[in-house]
C-alpha positions as a Python dict, from the first residue, in 0.01 Angstrom:
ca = {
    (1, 'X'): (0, 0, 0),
    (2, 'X'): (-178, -190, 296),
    (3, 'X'): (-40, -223, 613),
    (4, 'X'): (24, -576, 725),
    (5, 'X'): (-38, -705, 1050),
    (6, 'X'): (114, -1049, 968),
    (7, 'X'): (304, -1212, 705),
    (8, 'X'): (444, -1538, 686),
    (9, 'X'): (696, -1697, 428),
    (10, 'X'): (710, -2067, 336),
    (11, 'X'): (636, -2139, 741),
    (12, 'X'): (656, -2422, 856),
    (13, 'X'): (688, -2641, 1192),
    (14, 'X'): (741, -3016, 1217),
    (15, 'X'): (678, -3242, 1467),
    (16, 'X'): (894, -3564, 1423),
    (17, 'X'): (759, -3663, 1123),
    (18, 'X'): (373, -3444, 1130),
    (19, 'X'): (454, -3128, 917),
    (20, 'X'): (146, -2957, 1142),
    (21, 'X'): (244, -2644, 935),
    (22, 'X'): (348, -2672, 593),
    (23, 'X'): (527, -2379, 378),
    (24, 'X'): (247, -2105, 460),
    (25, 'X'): (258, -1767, 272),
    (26, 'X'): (20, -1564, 447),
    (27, 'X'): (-33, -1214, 508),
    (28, 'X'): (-292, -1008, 713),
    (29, 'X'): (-407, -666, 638),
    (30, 'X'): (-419, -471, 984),
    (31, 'X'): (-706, -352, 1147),
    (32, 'X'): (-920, -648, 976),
    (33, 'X'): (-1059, -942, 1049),
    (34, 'X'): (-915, -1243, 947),
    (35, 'X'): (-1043, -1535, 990),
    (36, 'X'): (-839, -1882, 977),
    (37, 'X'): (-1084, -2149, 869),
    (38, 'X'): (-967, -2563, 916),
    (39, 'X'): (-1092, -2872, 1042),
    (40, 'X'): (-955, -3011, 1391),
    (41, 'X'): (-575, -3101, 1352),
    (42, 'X'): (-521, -2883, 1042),
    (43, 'X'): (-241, -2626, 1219),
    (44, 'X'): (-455, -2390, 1286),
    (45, 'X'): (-355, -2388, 1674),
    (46, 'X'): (16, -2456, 1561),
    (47, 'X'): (32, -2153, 1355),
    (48, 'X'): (-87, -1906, 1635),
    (49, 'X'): (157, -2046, 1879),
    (50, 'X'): (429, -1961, 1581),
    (51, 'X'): (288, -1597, 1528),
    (52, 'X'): (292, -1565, 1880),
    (53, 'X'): (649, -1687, 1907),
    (54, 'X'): (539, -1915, 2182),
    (55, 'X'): (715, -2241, 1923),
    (56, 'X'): (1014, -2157, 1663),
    (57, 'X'): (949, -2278, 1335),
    (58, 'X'): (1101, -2530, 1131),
    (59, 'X'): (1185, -2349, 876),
    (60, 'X'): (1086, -2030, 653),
    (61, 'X'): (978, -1687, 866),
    (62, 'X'): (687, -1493, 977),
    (63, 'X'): (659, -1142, 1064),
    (64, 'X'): (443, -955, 1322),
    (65, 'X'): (366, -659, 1339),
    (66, 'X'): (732, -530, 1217),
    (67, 'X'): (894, -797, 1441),
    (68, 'X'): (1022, -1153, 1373),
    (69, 'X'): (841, -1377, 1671),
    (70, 'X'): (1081, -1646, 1653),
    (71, 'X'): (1357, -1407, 1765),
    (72, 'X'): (1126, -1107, 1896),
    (73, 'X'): (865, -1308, 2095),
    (74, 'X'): (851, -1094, 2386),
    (75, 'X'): (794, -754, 2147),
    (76, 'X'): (495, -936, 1993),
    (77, 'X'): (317, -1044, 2296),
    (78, 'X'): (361, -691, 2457),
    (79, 'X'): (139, -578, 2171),
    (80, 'X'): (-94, -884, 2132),
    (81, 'X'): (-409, -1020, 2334),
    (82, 'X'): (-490, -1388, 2288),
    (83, 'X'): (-798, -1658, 2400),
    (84, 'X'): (-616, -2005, 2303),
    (85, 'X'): (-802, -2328, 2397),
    (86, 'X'): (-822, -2249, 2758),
    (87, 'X'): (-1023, -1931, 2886),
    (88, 'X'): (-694, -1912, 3205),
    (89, 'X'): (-960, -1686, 3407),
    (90, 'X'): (-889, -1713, 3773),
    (91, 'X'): (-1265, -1869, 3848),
    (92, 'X'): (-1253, -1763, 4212),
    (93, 'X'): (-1192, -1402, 4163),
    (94, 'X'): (-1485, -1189, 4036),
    (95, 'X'): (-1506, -1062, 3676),
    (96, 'X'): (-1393, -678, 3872),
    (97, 'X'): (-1083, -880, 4014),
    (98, 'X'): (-1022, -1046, 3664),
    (99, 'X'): (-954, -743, 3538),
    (100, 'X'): (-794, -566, 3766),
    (101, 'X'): (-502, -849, 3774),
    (102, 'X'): (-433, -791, 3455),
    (103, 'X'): (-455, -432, 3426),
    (104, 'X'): (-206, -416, 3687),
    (105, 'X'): (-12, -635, 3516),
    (106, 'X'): (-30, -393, 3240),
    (107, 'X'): (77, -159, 3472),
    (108, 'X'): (-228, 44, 3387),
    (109, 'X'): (-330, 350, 3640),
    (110, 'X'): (-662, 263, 3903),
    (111, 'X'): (-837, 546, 3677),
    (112, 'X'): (-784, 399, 3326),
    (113, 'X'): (-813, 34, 3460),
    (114, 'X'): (-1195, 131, 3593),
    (115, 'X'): (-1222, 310, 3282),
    (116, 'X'): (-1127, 7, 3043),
    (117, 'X'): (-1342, -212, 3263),
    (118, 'X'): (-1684, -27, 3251),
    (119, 'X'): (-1585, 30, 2780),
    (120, 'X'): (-1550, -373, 2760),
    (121, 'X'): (-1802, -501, 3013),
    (122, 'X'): (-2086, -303, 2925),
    (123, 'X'): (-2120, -364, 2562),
    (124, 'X'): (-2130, -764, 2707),
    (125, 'X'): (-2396, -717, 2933),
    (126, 'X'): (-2158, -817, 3217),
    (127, 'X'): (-2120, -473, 3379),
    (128, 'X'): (-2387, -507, 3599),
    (129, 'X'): (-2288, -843, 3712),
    (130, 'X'): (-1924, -766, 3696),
    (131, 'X'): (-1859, -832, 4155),
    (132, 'X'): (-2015, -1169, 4095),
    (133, 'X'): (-1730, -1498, 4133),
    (134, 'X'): (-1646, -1611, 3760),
    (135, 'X'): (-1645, -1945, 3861),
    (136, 'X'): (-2074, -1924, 3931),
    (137, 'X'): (-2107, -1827, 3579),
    (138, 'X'): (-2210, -2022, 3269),
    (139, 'X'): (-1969, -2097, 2985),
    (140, 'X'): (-2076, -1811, 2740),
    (141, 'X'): (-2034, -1538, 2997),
    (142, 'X'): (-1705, -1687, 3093),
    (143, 'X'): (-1587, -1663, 2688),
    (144, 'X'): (-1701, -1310, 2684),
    (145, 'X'): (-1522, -1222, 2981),
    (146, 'X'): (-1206, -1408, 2855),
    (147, 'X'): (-1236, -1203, 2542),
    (148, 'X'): (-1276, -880, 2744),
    (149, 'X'): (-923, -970, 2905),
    (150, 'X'): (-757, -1058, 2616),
    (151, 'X'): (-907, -688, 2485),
    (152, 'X'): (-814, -516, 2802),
    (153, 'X'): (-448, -333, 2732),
    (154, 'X'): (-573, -190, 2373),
    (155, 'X'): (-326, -461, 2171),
    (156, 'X'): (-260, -405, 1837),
    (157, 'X'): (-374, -735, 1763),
    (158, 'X'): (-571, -1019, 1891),
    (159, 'X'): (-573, -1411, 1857),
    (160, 'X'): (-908, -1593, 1911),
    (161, 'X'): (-877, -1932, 1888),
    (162, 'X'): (-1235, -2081, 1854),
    (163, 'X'): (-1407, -1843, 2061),
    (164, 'X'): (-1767, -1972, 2029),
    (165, 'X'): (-1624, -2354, 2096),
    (166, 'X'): (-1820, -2530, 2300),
    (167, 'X'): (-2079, -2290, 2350),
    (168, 'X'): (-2486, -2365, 2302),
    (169, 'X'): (-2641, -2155, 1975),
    (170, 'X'): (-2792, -1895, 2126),
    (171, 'X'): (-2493, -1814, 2374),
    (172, 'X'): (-2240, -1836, 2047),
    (173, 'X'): (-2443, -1653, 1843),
    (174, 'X'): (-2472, -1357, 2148),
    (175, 'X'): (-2102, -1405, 2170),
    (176, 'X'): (-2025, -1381, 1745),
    (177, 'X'): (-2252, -1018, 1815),
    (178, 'X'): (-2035, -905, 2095),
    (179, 'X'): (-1717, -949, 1902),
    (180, 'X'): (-1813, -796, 1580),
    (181, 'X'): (-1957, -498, 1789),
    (182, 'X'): (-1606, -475, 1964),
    (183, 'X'): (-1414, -545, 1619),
    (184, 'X'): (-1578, -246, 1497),
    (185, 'X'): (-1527, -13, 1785),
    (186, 'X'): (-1116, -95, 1891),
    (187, 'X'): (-1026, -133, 1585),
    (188, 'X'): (-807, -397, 1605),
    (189, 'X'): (-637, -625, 1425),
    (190, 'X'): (-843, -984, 1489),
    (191, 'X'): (-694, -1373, 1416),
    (192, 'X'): (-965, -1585, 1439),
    (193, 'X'): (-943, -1917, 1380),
    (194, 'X'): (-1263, -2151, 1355),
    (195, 'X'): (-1471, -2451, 1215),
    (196, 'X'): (-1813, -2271, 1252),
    (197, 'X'): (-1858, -2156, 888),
    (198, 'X'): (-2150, -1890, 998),
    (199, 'X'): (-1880, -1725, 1245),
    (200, 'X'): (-1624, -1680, 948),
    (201, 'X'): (-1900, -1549, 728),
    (202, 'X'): (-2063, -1279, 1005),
    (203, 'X'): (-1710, -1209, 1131),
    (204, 'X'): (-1464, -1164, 884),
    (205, 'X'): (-1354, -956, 588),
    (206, 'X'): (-1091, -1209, 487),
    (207, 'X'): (-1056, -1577, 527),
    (208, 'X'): (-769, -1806, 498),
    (209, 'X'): (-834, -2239, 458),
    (210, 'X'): (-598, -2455, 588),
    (211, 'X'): (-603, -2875, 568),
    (212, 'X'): (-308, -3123, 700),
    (213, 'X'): (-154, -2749, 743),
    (214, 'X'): (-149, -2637, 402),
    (215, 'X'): (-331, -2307, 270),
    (216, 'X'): (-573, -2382, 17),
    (217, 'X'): (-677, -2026, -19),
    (218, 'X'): (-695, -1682, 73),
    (219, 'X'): (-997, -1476, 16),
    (220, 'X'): (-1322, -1264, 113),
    (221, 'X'): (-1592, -1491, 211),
    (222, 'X'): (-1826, -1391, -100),
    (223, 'X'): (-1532, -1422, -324),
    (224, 'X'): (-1487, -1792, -190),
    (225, 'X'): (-1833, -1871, -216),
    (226, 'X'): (-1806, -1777, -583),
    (227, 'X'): (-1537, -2011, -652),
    (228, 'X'): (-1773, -2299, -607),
    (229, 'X'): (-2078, -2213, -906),
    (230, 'X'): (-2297, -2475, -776),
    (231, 'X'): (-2677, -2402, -760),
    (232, 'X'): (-2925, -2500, -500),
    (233, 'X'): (-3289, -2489, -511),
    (234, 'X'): (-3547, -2530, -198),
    (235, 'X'): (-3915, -2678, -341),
    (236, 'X'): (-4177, -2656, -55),
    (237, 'X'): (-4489, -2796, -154),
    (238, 'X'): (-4723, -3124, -89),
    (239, 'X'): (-4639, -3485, -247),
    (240, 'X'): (-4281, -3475, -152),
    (241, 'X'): (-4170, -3821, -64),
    (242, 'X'): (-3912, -4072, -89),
    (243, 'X'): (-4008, -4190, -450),
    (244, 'X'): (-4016, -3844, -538),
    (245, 'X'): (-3671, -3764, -403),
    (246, 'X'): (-3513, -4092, -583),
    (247, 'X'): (-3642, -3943, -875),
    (248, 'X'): (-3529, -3610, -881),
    (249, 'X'): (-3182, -3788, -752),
    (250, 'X'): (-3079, -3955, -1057),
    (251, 'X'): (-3137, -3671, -1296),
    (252, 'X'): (-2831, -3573, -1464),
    (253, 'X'): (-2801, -3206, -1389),
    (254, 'X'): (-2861, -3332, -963),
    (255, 'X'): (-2539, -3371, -777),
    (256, 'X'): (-2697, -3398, -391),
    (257, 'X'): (-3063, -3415, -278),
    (258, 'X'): (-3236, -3395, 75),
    (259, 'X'): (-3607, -3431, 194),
    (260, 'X'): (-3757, -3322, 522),
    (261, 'X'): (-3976, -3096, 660),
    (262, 'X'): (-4152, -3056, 379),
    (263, 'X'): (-3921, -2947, 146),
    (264, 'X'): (-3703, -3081, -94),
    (265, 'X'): (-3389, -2913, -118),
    (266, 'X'): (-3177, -3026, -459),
    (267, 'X'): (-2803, -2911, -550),
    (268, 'X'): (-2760, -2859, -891),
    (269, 'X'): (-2433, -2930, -1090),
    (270, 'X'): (-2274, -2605, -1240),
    (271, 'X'): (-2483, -2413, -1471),
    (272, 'X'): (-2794, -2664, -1488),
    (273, 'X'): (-3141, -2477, -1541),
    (274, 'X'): (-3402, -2572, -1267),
    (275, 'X'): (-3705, -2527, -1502),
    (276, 'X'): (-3695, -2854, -1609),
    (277, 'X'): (-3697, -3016, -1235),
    (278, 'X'): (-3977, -2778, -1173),
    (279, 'X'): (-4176, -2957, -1474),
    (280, 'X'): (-4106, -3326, -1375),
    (281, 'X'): (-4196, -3209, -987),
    (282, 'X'): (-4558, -3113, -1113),
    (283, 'X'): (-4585, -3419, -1393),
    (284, 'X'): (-4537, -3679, -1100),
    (285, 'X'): (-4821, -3514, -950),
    (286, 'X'): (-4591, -3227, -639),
    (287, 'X'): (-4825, -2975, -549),
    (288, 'X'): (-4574, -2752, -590),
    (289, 'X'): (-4567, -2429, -360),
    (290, 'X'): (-4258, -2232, -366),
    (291, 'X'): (-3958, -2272, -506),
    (292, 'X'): (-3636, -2066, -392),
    (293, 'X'): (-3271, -2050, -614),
    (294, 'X'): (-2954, -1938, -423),
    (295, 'X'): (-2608, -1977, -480),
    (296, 'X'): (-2354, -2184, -306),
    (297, 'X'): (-2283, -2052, 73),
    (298, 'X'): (-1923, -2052, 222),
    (299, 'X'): (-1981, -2409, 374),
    (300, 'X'): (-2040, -2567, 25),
    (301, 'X'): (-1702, -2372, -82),
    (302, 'X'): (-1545, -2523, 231),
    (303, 'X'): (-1642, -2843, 144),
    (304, 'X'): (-1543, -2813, -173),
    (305, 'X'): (-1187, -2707, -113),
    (306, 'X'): (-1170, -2995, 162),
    (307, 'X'): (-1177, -3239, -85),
    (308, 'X'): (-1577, -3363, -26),
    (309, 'X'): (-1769, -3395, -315),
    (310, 'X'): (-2093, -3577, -118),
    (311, 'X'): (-2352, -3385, 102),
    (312, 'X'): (-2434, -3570, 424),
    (313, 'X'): (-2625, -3544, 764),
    (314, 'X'): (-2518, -3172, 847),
    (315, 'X'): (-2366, -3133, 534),
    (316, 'X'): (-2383, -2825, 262),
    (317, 'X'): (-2763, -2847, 231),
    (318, 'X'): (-2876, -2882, 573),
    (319, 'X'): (-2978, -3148, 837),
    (320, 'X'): (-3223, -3344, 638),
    (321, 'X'): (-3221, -3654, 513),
    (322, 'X'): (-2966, -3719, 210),
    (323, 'X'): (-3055, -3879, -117),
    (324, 'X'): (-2716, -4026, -315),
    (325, 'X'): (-2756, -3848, -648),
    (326, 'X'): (-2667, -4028, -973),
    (327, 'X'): (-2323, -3987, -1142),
    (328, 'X'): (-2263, -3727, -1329),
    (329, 'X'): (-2152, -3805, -1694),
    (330, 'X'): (-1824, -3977, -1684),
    (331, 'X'): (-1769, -3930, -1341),
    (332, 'X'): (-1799, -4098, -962),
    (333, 'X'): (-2166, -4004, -721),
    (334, 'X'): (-2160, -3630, -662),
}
């Protein structure tokens, strides 16, 4: 039987009359990666603070590793790290200093503290830099240093609410690296909670979705993607316009359609064929070049289970320019 890290039971927490957590059933498998997927203001936040036993619940009951956080707070935190929405690094101290406070704090000996230092900072290319003031840094050195504290005193488990937040691509990508490298090596127990559909997919080995703090599901990321059966294709090739893009829009087996750089990328509605697109592409005169067939990612699953059944700016199939597709048989615009 797998060990559980956390389960939860019909949780919930209200605030006056926001349910911000509503009956969740969840449980955790230890020494995984779990990551808690939601839009802003659907409990994600709220529920950590609960597992954490930083807020008592409304009603039903959670359990953390072995101990009930709404009566056993203090026993939980002893044995969890945790990055919430503030990094709480003391910006005039150097990263050493950082460190050193709380390995003290841990009551950790000078040896084991240098020790634990040197294992966390190095892998995050900080351990060279690691007498410099915090405060002189740039935001994606300060999350990997926050992460590195909340590391520090080996915890059996670790909550990391949107880690990557705020950060510019290339520094959260370097920082999504650094915490599946140190994932792997501690072996911990990791509660991530996040909008950035890429993280959850890199990251984690199980994901939970949460809206208006309900859990819509439970599941590996490739299992999720599977839920939704929709079909995308990406046409590169020359004669791809507007007109062209209307076109292919109001075919029947078309649910979403975007045009720009040179491509036309088309979702298809479950099970359609994309020979016959391919055929009405080269009859309207598409020098057609390549054409690539994939299957729907985790964002177009996320989408899905949020309720949106229209791809926009940003949306499932990219950041091109969206074409309204027709309705589908019976039914409202895809």
């Amino acid at each position: 039987m797998t060990q559980l890290a956390i389960r939860t039971h019909r949780l919930g927490r209200q605030f006056g009359s926001i349910r911000a957590v509503d009956d969740l059933d969840l449980e955790v498998p230890a020494g995984s990666v779990f990551g808690f997927l939601g839009p802003n203001g659907s409990g994600k936040t709220t529920t950590i603070r609960l597992l954490l036993g930083l807020i008592e619940p409304t009603s039903g009951e959670a359990e953390v590793l072995g101990f009930d956080p709404s009566r056993a707070g203090d026993r939980v935190r002893e044995r969890s790290g945790a990055l919430l929405e503030h990094a709480g690094l003391y910006e005039r101290l150097s990263a050493d200093d950082n460190l050193e406070f709380v390995g003290r704090a841990w009551r950790m000996p000078a040896a084991a503290r240098r020790a634990r230092a040197q294992e966390l900072l190095g892998p995050l290319g900080l351990w060279e830099r690691r007498r410099e003031i915090v405060g002189t840094w740039s935001r994606g050195m300060k999350q990997k240093l926050a992460v590195a504290r909340a590391l520090f005193q080996r915890p059996e488990l670790v909550f990391l609410d949107e880690p990557t937040a705020g950060l510019d691509p290339i520094a959260a990508a370097a920082l999504r690296e650094d915490l599946a490298g140190l994932a792997a090596r501690e072996g911990t127990t990791v509660f991530l909670t996040t909008h950035n559909l890429a993280e959850a997919q890199k990251l984690c080995a199980l994901v939970g979705v949460i809206r208006s703090g309900r859990l819509l599901a439970v599941a590996p990321p490739e299992q999720l993607r599977a839920t939704v059966r929709a079909t995308r294709m990406v046409v590169t090739g020359r004669g791809l316009d507007d007109r062209i893009a209307r076109l292919v829009a109001g075919q029947p087996a078309v649910s979403a359609v975007e045009l720009g750089d040179g491509r036309l990328t088309i979702a298809l509605r479950d099970g359609q064929d994309t020979s016959p697109l391919v055929g009405l592409l080269v009859a309207e005169g598409v020098a057609v070049e390549e054409v690539r067939k994939g299957s729907a990612d985790l964002e177009e699953a996320f989408l899905a289970l949020m309720g949106e059944d229209e791809a926009g700016p940003g949306g499932p199939l990219g950041t091109g320019r969206p074409v309204r597709a027709a309705p589908a048989a019976g039914g409202e615009p895809a």
